[in-house]
C-alpha positions as MATLAB code, in Angstrom:
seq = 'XXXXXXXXXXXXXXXXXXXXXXXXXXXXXXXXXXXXXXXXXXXXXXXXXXXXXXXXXXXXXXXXXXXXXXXXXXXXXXXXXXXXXXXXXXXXXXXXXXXXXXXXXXXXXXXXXXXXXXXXXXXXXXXXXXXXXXXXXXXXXXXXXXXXX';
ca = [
     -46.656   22.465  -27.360;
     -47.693   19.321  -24.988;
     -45.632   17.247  -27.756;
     -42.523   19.734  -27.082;
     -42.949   18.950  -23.394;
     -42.887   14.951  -24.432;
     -39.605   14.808  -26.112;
     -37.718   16.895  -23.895;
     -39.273   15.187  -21.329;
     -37.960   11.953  -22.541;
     -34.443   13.240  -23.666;
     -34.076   14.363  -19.681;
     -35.231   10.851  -18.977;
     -32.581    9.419  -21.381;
     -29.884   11.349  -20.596;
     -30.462   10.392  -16.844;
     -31.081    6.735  -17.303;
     -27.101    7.166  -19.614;
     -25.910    9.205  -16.574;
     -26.768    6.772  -14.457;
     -25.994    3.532  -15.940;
     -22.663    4.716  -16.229;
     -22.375    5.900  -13.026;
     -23.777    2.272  -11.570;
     -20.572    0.843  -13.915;
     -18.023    2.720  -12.420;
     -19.505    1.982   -9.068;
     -19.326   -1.912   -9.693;
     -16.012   -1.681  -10.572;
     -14.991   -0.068   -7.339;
     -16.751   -1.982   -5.205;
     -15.707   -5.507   -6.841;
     -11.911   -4.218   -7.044;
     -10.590   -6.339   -3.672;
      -9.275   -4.216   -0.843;
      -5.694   -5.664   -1.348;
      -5.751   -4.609   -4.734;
      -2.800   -2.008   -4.008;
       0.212   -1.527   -6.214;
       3.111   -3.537   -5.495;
       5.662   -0.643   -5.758;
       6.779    1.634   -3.848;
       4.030    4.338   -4.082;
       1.546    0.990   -3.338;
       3.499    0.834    0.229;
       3.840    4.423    0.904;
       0.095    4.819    0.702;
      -0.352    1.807    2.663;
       1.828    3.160    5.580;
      -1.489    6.268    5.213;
      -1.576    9.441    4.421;
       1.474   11.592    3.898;
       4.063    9.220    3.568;
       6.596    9.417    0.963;
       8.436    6.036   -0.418;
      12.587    6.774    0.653;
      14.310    3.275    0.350;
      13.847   -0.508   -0.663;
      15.684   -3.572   -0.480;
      14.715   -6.528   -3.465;
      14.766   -9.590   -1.738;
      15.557  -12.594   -4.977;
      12.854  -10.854   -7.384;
      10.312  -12.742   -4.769;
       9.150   -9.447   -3.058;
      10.728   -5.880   -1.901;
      11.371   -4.525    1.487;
       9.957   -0.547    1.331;
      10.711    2.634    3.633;
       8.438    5.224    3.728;
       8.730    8.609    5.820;
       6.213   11.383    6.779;
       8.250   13.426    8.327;
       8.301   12.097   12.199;
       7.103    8.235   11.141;
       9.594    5.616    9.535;
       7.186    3.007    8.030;
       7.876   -0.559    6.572;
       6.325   -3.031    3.949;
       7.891   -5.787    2.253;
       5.407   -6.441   -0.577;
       5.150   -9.787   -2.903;
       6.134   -9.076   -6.169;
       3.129   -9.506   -8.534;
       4.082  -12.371   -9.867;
       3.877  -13.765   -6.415;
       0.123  -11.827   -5.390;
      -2.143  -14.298   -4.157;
      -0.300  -16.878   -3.012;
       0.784  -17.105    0.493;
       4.788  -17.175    0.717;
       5.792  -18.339    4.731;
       7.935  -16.271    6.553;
       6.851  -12.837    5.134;
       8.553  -10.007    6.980;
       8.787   -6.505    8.004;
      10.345   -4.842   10.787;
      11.694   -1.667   12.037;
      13.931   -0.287   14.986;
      14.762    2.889   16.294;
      18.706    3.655   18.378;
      18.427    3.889   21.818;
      17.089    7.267   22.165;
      14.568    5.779   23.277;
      14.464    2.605   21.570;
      11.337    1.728   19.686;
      10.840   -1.452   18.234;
       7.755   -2.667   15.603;
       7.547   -5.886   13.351;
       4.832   -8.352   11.459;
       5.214  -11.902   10.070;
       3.187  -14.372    8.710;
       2.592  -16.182    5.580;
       0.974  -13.669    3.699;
      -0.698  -13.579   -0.008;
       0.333   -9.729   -0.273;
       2.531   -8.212    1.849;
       3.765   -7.953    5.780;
       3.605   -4.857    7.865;
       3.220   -1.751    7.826;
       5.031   -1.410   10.700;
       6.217    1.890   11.983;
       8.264    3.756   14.539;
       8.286    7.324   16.022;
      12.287    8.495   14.865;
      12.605   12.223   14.133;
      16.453   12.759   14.286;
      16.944    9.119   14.910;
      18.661    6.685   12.893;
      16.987    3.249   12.135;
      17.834   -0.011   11.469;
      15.026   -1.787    8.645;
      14.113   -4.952    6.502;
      12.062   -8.041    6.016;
      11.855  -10.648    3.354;
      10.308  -14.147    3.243;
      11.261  -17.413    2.354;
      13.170  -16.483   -0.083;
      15.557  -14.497    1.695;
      15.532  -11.533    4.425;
      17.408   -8.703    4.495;
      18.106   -5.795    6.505;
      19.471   -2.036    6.481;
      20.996    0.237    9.151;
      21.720    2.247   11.042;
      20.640    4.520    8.312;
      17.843    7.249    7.356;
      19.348    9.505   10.478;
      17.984   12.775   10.870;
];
């Protein structure tokens, strides 16, 4: 009987020591994964824009990045994100902006020579139409009024 005790004793311990090695694995990879380590596609910018937006437009700006629109309903949002070809390097001018018509105007934008991407940048337009873009070096480009309503 005590040697019945023994091995399950140790097969608990095993299992639990397998359980938790892998468990410490998948924990290192989180936590080593870099925070900017976000898709560059349009899902990648809707979830940086936060919870609840949905991706609704882009512009490609010369295959060196892509301008995105996302929308939650009541919040336009904007990211122009590096291709991945481009991730990691700074690229000057890196843009995003957004603008609401005159009812009442609203106005948000975010430059810089970034590695990843510029923005997000968002405005309050339920029922609005907006005007939208970025870029960087490379180009910038821009869209509206659109999105209305």
């Amino acid at each position: 009987m005590w040697e019945r005790l023994i091995l399950k004793g140790k097969s608990i311990i095993k299992r639990a020591a397998v359980t938790l090695g892998a468990t410490s694995l998948v924990t290192a990879a989180f936590l080593t994964t870099p925070a900017n380590a976000v898709s560059d596609d349009k899902y990648g910018a809707a979830a940086l824009c936060g919870s609840g937006y949905q991706p609704l437009d882009a512009i490609t700006v010369l295959n060196s990045s892509t301008v995105y629109l996302s929308y939650n309903g009541a919040w336009d949002c904007v990211v122009t994100m590096h291709n991945s070809g481009t991730w990691g390097d700074p690229t000057p001018e890196t843009s995003a902006w957004v603008d609401t018509t005159p009812n009442p105007p609203a106005s948000q934008s975010d430059s810089g020579d970034y590695s990843y991407y510029a923005g997000p940048v968002k405005v309050y337009a339920p029922g609005q139409c907006i005007y939208w873009g970025g870029g960087d070096y490379w180009g910038h480009y821009s869209e509206g009024p659109n999105h209305c309503g």
